[in-house]
TIKEFI-387151 format. One record per atom (N, C-alpha, C, O): x, y, z; residue in one letter. Coordinates in steps of 0.1 Angstrom, whole numbers. Example, Ala and Ser with C-alpha at 12.3 -4.5 7.8 and 13.67 -1.06 7.14 Angstrom:
TIKEFI-387151
+-------+-------+-------+------+
|    c1 |    c2 |    c3 | type |
+-------+-------+-------+------+
|   132 |   -57 |    78 |    a |
|   123 |   -45 |    78 |    a |
|   132 |   -33 |    78 |    a |
|   142 |   -33 |    85 |    a |
|   128 |   -22 |    71 |    s |
|   137 |   -11 |    71 |    s |
|   129 |     0 |    79 |    s |
|   134 |    11 |    80 |    s |
+-------+-------+-------+------+
This chain:
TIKEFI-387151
+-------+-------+-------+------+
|    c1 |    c2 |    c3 | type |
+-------+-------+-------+------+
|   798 |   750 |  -430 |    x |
|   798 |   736 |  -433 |    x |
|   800 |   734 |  -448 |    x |
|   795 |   741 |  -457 |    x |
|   809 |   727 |  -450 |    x |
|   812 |   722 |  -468 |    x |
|   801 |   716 |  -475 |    x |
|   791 |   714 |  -468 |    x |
|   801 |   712 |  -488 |    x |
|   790 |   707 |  -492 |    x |
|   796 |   691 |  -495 |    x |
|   808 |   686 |  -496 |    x |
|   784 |   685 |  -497 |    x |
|   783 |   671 |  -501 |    x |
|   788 |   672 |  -518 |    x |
|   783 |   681 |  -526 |    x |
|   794 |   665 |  -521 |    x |
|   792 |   657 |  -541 |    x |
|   777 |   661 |  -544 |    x |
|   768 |   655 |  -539 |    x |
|   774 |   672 |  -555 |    x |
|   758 |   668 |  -554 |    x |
|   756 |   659 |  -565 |    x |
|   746 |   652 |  -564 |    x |
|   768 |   658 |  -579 |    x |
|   767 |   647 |  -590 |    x |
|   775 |   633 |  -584 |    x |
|   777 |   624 |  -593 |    x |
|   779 |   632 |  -570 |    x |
|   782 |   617 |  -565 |    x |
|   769 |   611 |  -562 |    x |
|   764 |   602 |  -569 |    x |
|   764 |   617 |  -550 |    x |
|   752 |   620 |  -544 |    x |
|   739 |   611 |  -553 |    x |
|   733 |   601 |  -551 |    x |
|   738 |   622 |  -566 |    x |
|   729 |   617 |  -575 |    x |
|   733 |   608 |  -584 |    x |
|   724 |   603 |  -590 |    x |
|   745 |   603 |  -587 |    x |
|   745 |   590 |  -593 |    x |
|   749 |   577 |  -583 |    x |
|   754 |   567 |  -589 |    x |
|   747 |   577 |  -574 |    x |
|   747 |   564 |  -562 |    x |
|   735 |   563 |  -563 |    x |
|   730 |   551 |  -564 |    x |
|   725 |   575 |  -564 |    x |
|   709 |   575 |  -559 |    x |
|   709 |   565 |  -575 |    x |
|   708 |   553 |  -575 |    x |
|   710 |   572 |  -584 |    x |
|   705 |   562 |  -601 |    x |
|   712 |   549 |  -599 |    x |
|   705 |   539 |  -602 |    x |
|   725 |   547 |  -595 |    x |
|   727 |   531 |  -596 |    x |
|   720 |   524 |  -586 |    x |
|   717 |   512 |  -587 |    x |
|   716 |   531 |  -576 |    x |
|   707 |   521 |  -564 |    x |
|   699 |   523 |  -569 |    x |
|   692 |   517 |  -560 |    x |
|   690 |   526 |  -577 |    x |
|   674 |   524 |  -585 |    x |
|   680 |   511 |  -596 |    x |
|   675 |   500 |  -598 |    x |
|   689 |   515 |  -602 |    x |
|   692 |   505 |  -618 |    x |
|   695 |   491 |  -607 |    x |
|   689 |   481 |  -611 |    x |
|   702 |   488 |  -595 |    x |
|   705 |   477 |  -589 |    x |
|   690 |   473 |  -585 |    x |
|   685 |   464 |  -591 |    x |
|   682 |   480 |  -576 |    x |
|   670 |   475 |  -574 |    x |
|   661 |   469 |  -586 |    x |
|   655 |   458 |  -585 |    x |
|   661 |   479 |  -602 |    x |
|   653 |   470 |  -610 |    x |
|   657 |   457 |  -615 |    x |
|   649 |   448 |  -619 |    x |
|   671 |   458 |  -616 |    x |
|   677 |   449 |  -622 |    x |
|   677 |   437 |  -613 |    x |
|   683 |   428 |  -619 |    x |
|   670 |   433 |  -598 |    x |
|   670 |   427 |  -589 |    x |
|   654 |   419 |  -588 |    x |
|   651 |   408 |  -583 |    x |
|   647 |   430 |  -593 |    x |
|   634 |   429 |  -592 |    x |
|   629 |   425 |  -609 |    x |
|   618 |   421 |  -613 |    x |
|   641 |   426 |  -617 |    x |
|   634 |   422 |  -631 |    x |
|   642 |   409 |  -635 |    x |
|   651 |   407 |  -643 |    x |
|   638 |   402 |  -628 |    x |
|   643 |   386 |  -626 |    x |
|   661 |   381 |  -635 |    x |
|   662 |   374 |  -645 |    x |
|   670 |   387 |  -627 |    x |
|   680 |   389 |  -630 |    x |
|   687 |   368 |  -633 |    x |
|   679 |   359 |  -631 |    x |
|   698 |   367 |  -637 |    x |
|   703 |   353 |  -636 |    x |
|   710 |   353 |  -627 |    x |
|   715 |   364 |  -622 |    x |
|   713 |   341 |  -622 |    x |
|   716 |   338 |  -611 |    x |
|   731 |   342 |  -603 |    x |
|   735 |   343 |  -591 |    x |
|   738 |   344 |  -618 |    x |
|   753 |   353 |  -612 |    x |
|   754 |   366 |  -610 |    x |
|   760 |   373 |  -603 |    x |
|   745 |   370 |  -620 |    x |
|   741 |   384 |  -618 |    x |
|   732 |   389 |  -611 |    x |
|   729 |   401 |  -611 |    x |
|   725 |   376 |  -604 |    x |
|   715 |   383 |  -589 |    x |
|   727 |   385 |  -576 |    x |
|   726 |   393 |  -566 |    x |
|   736 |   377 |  -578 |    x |
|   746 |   372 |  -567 |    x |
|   752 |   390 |  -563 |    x |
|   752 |   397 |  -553 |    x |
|   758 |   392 |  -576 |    x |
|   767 |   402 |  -579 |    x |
|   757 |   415 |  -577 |    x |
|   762 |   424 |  -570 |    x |
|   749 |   417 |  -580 |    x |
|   734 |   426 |  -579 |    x |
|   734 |   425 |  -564 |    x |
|   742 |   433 |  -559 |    x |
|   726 |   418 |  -556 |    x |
|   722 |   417 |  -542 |    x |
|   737 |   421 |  -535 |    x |
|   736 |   429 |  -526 |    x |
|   751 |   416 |  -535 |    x |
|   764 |   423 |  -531 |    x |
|   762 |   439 |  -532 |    x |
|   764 |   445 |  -521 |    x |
|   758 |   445 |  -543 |    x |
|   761 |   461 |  -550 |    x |
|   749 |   462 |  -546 |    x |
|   745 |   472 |  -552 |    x |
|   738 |   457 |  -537 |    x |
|   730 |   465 |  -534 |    x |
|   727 |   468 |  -516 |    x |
|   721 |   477 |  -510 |    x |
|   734 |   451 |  -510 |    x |
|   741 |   457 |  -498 |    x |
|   748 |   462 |  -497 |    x |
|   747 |   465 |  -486 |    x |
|   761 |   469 |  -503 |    x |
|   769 |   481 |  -500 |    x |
|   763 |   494 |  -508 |    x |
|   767 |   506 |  -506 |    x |
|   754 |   492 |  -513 |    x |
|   746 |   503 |  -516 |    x |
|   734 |   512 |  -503 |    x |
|   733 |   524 |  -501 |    x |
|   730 |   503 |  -500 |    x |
|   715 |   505 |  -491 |    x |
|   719 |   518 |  -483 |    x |
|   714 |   529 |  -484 |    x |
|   733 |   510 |  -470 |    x |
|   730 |   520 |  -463 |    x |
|   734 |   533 |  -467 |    x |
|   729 |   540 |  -459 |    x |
|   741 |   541 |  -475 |    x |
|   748 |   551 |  -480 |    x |
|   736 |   559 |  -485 |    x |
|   732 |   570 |  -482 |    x |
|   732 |   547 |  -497 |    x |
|   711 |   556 |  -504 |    x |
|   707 |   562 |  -494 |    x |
|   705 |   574 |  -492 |    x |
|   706 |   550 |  -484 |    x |
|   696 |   555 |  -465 |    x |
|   699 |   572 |  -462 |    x |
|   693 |   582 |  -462 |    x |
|   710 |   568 |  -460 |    x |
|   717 |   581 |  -454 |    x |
|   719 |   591 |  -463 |    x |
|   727 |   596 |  -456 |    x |
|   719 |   597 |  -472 |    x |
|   716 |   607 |  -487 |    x |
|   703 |   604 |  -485 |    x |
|   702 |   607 |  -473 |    x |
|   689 |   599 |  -489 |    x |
|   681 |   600 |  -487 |    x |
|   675 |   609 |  -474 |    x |
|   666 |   617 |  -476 |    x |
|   682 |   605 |  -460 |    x |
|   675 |   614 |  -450 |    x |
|   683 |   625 |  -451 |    x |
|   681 |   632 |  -441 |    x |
|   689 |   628 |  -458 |    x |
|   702 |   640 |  -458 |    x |
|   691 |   650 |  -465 |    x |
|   688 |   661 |  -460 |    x |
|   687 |   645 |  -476 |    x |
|   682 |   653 |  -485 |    x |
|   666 |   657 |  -481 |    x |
|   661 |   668 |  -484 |    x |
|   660 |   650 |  -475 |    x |
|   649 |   654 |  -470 |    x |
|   650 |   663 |  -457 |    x |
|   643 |   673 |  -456 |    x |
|   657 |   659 |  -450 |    x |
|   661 |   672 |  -437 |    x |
|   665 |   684 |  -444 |    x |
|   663 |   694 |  -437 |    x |
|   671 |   688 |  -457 |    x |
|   675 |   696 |  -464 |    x |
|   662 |   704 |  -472 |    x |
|   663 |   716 |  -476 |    x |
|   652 |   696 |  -472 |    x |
|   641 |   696 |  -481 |    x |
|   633 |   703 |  -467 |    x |
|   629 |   714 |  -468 |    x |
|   630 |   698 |  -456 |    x |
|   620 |   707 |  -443 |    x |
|   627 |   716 |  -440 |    x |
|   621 |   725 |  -436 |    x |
|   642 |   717 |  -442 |    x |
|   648 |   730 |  -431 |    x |
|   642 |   742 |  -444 |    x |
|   639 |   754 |  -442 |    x |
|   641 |   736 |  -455 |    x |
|   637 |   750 |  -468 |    x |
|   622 |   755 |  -466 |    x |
|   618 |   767 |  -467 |    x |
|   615 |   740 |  -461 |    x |
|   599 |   743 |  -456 |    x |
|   597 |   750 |  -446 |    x |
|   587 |   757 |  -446 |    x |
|   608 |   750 |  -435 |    x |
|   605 |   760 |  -424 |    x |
|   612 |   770 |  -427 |    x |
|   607 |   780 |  -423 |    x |
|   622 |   772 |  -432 |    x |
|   624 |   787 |  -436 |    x |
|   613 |   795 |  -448 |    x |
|   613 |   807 |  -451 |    x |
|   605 |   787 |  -451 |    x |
|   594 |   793 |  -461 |    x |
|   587 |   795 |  -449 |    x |
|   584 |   807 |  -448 |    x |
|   583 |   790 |  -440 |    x |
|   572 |   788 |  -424 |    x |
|   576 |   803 |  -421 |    x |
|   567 |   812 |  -421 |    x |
|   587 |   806 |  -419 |    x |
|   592 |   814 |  -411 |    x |
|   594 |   831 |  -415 |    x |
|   597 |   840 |  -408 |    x |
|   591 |   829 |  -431 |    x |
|   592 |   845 |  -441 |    x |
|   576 |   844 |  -439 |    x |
|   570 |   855 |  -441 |    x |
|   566 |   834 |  -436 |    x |
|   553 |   837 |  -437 |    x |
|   542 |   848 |  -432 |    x |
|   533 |   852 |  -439 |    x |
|   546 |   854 |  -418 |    x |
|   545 |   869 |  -412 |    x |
|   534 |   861 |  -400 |    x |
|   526 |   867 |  -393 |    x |
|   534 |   849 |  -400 |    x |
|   526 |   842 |  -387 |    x |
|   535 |   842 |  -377 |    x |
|   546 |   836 |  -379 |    x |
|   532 |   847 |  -366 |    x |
|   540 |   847 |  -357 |    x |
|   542 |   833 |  -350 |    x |
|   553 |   829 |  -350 |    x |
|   532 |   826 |  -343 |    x |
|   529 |   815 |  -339 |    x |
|   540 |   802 |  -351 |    x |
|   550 |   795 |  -348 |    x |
|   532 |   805 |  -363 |    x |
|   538 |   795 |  -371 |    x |
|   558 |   802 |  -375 |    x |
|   566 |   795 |  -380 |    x |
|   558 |   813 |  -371 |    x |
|   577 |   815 |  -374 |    x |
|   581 |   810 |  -360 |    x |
|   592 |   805 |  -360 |    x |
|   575 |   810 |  -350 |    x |
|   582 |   807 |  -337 |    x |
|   584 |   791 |  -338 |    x |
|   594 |   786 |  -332 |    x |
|   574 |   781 |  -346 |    x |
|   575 |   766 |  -347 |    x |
|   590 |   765 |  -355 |    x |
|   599 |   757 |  -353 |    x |
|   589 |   778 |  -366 |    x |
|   596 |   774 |  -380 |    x |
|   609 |   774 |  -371 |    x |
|   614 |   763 |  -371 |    x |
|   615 |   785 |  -364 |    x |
|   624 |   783 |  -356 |    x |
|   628 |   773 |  -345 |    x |
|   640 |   770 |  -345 |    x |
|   620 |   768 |  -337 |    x |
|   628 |   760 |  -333 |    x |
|   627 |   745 |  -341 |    x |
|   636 |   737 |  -339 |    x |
|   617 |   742 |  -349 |    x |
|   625 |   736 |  -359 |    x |
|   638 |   734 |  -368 |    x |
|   644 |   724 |  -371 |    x |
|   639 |   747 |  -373 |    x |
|   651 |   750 |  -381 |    x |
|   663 |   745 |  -369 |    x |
|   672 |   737 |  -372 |    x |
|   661 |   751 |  -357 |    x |
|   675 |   745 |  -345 |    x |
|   679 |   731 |  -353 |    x |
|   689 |   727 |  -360 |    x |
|   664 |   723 |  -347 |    x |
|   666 |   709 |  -348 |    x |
|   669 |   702 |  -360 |    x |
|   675 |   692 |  -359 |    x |
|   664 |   707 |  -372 |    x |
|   669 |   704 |  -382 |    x |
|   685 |   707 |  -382 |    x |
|   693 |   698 |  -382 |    x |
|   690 |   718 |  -383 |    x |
|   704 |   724 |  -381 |    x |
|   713 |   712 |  -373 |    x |
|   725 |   712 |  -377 |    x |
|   711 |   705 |  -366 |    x |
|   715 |   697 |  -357 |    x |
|   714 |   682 |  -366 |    x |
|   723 |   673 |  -366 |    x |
|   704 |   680 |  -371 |    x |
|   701 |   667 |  -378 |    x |
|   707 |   667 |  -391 |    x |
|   711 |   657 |  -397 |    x |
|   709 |   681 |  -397 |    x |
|   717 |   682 |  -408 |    x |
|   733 |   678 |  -408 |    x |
|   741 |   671 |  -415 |    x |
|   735 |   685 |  -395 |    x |
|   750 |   684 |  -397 |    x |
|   757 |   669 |  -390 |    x |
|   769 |   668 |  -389 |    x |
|   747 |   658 |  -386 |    x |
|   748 |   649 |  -378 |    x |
|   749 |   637 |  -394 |    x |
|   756 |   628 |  -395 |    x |
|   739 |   642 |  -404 |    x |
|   735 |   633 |  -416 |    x |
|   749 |   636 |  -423 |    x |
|   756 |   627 |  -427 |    x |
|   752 |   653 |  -422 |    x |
|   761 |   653 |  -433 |    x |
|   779 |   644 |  -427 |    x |
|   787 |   640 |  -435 |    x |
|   780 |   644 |  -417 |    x |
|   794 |   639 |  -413 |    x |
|   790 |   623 |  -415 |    x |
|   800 |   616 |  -418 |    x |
|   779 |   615 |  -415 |    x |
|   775 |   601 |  -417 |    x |
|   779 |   598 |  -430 |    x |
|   788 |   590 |  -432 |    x |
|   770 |   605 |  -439 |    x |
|   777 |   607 |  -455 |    x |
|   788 |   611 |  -461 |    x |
|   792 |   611 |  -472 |    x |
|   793 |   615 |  -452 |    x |
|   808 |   620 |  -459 |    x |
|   818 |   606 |  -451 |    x |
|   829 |   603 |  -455 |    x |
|   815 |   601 |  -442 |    x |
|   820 |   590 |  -435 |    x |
|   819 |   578 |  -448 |    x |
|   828 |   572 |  -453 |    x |
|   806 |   576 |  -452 |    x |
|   799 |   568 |  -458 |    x |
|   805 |   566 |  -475 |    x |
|   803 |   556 |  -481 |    x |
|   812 |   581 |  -483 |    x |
|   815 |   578 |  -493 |    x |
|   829 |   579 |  -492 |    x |
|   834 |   584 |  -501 |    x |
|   840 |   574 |  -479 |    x |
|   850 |   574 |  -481 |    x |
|   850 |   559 |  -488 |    x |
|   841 |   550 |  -489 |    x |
|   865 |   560 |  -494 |    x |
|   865 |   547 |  -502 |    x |
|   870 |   535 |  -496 |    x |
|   882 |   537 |  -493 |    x |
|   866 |   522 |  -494 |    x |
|   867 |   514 |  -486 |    x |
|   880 |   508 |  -487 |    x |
|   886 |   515 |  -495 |    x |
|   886 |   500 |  -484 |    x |
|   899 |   493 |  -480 |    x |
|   899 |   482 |  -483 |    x |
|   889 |   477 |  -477 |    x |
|   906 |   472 |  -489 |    x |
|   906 |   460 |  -493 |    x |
|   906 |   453 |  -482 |    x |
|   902 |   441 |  -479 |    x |
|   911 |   459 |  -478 |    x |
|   916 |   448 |  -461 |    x |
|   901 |   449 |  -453 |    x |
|   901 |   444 |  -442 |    x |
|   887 |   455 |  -456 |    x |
|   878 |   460 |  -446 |    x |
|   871 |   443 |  -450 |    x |
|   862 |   439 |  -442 |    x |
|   874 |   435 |  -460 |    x |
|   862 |   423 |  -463 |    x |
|   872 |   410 |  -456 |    x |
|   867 |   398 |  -455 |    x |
|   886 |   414 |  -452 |    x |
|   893 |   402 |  -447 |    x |
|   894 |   403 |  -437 |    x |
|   895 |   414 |  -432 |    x |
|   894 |   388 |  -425 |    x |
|   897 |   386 |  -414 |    x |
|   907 |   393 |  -411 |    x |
|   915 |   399 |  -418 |    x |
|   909 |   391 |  -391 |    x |
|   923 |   394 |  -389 |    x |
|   930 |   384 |  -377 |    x |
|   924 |   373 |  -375 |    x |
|   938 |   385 |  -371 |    x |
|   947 |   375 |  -363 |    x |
|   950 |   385 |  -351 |    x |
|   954 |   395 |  -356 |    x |
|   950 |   385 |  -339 |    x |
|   952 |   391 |  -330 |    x |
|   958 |   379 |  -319 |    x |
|   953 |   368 |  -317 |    x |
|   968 |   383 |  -314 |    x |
|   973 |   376 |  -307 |    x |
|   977 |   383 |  -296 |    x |
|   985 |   392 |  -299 |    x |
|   974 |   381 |  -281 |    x |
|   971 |   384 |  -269 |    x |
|   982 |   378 |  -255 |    x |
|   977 |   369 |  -248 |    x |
|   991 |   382 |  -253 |    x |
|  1003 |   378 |  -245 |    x |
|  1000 |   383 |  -232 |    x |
|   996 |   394 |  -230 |    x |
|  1004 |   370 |  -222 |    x |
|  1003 |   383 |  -209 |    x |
|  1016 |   386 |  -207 |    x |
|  1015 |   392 |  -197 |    x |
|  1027 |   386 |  -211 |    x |
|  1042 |   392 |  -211 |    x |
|  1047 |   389 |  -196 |    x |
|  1046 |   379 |  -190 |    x |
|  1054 |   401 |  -194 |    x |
|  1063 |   398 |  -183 |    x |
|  1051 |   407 |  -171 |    x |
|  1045 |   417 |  -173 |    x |
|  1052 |   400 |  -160 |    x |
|  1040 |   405 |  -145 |    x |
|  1036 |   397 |  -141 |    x |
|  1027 |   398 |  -133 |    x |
|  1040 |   385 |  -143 |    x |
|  1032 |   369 |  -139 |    x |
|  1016 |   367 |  -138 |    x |
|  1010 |   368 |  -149 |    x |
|  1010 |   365 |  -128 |    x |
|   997 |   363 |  -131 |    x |
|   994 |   374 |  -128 |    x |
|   983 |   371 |  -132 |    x |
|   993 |   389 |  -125 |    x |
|   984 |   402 |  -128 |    x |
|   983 |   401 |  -143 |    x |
|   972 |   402 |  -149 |    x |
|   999 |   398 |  -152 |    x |
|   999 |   405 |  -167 |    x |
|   988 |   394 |  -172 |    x |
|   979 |   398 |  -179 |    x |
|   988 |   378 |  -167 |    x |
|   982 |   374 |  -171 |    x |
|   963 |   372 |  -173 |    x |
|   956 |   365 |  -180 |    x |
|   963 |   382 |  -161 |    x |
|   947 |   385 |  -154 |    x |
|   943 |   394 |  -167 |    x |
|   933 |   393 |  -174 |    x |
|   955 |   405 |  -170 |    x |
|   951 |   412 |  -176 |    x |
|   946 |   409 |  -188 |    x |
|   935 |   410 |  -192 |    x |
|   957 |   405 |  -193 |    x |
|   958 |   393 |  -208 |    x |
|   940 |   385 |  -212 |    x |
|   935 |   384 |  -223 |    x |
|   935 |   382 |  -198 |    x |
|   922 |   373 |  -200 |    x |
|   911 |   380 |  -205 |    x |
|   903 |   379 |  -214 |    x |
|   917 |   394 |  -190 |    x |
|   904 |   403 |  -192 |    x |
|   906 |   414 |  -208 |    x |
|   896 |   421 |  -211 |    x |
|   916 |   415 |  -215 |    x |
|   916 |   422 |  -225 |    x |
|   910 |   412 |  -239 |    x |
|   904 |   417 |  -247 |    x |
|   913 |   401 |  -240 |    x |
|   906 |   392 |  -246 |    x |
|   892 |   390 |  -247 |    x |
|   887 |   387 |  -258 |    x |
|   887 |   391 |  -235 |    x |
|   873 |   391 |  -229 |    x |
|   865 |   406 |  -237 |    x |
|   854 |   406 |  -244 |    x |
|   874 |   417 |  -234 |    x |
|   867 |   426 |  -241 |    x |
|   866 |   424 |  -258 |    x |
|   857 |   425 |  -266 |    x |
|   877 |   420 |  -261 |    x |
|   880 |   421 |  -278 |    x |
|   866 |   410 |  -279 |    x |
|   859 |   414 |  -288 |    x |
|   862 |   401 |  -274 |    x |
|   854 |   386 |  -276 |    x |
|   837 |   396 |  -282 |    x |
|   830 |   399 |  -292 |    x |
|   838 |   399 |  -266 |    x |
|   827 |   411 |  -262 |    x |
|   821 |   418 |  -276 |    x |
|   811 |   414 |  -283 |    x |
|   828 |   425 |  -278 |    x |
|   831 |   439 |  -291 |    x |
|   829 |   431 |  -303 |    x |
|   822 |   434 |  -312 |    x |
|   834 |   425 |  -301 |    x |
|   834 |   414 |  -314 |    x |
|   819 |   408 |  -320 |    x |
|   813 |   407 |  -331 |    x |
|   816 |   406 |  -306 |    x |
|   799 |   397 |  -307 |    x |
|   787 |   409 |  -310 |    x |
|   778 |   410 |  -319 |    x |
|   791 |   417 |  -299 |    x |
|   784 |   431 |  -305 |    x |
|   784 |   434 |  -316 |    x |
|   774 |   439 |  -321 |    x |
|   793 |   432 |  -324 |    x |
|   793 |   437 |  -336 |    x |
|   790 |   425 |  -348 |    x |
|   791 |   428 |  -360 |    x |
|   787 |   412 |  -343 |    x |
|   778 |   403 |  -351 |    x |
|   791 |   398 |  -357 |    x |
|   789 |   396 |  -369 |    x |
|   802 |   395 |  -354 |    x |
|   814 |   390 |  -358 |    x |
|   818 |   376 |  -353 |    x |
|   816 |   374 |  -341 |    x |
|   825 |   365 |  -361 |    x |
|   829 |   355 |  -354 |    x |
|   840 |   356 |  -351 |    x |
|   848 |   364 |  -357 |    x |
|   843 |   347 |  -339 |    x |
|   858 |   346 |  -329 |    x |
|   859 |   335 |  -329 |    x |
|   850 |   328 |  -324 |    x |
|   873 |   329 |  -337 |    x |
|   875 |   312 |  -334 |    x |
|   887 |   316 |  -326 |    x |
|   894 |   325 |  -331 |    x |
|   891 |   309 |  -313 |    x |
|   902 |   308 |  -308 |    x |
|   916 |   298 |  -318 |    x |
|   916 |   286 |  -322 |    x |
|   924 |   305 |  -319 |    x |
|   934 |   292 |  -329 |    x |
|   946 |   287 |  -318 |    x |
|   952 |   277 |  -322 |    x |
|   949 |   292 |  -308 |    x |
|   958 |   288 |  -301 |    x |
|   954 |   296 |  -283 |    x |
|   954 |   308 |  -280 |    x |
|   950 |   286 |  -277 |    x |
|   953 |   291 |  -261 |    x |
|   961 |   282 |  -250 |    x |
|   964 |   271 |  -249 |    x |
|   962 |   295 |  -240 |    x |
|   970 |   288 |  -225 |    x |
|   961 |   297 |  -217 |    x |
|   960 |   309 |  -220 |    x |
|   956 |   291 |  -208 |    x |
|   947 |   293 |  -195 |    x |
|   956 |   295 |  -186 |    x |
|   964 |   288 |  -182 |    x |
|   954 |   305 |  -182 |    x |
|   963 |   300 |  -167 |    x |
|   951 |   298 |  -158 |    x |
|   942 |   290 |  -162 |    x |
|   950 |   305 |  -142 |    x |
|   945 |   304 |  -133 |    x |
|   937 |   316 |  -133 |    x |
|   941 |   327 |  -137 |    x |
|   920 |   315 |  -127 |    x |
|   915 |   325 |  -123 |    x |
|   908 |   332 |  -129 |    x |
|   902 |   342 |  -125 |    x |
|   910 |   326 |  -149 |    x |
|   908 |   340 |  -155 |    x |
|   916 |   345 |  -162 |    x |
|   914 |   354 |  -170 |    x |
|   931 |   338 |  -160 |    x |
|   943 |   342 |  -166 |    x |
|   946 |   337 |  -179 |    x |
|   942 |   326 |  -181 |    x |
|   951 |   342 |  -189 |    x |
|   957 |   338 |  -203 |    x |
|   971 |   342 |  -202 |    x |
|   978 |   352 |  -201 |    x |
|   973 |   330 |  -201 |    x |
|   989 |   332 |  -207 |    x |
|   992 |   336 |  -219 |    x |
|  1001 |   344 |  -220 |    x |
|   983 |   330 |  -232 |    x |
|   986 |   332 |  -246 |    x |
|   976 |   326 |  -252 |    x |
|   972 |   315 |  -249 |    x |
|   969 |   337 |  -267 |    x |
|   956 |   335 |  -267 |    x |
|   961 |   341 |  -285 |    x |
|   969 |   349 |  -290 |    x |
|   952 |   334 |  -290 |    x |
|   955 |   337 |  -309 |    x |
|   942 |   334 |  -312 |    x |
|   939 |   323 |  -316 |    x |
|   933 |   348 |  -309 |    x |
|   921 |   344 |  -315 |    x |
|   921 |   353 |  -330 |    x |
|   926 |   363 |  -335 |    x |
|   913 |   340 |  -336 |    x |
|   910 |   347 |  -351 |    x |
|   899 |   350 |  -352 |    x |
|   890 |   342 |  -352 |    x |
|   897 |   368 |  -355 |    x |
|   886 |   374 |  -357 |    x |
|   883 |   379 |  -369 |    x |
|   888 |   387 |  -376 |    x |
|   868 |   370 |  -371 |    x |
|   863 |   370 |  -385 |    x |
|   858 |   378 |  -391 |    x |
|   851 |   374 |  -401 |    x |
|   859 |   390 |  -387 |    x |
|   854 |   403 |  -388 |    x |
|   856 |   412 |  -402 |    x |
|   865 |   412 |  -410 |    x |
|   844 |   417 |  -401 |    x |
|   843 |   429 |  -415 |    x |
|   840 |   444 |  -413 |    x |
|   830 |   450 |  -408 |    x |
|   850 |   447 |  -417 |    x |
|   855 |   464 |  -409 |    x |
|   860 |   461 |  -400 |    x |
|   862 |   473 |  -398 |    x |
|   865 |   456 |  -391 |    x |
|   869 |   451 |  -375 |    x |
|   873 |   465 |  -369 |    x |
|   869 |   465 |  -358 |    x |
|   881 |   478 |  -372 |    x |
|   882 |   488 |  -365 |    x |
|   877 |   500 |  -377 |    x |
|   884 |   510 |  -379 |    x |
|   866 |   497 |  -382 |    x |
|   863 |   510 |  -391 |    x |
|   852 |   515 |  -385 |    x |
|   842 |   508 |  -384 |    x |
|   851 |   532 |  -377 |    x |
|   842 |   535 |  -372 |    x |
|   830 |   537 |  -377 |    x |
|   821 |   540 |  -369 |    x |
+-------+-------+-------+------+
């Protein structure tokens, strides 16, 4: 396994403490605005480095467990270490997910437009029900859907469907 940034790592950790004081030491009001933004794209990344580093911090505790010459207590250290080994490498692909660099396009809406083409009413069954999922997915993910242009057909059917999805990240895993 590769390693993490350890001087990225620890200056995300120092600006997410300098954004926290600076939030908590009664900031003005443009610069609470701009502060509370850099501390929601902060949070979850800290989160995730934080449990990174403490799973990093017990797998060292049970490898100390495990040079200890207790039998009982090396057999815990072991199948702990499994489980940590498993939680490490699950933290480390989150975090390395987590400091790719974002996309301009990830804070702007998008426009999807949904045809049932040529198949008459199947394409257009289909057309409803792929709509239906995008609607779905969308809500799951705490996103608004305004419809800007529809044709209904029958049953369920869309003829033609221009929903605008108000989404942030809309396809970032």
């Amino acid at each position: 396994m590769a390693s993490l940034p350890r001087d990225k790592l620890d200056a995300l950790e120092t600006r997410f403490q300098y954004v926290e004081a600076a939030l908590s030491g009664g900031a003005g009001p443009d610069e609470f605005v701009k502060f509370s933004k850099e501390h929601a794209e902060l949070a979850p990344i800290v989160g995730e480095i934080r449990a990174y580093n403490k799973a990093l911090k017990d797998r060292a505790e049970a490898e100390d467990l495990l040079k200890s010459g207790d039998k009982d207590l090396a057999e815990m250290a072991r199948a702990e270490i499994e489980e940590l080994d498993e939680k490490i490498e699950a933290l480390f692909r989150a975090v390395r997910i987590l400091l790719l660099p974002k996309d301009e396009a990830d804070e702007k809406s998008i426009i999807l437009e949904i045809r049932g083409g040529t198949g008459g009413d199947e394409a257009a069954l289909f057309a409803g029900d792929l709509f239906r999922m995008y609607e779905r997915y969308a809500a799951n993910h705490g996103w608004k859907v305004s419809v800007m242009e529809e044709s209904p057909g029958e049953m369920g059917a869309l003829r033609k469907s221009s929903p605008m999805f108000r989404a942030r990240a809309f396809m970032r895993g």
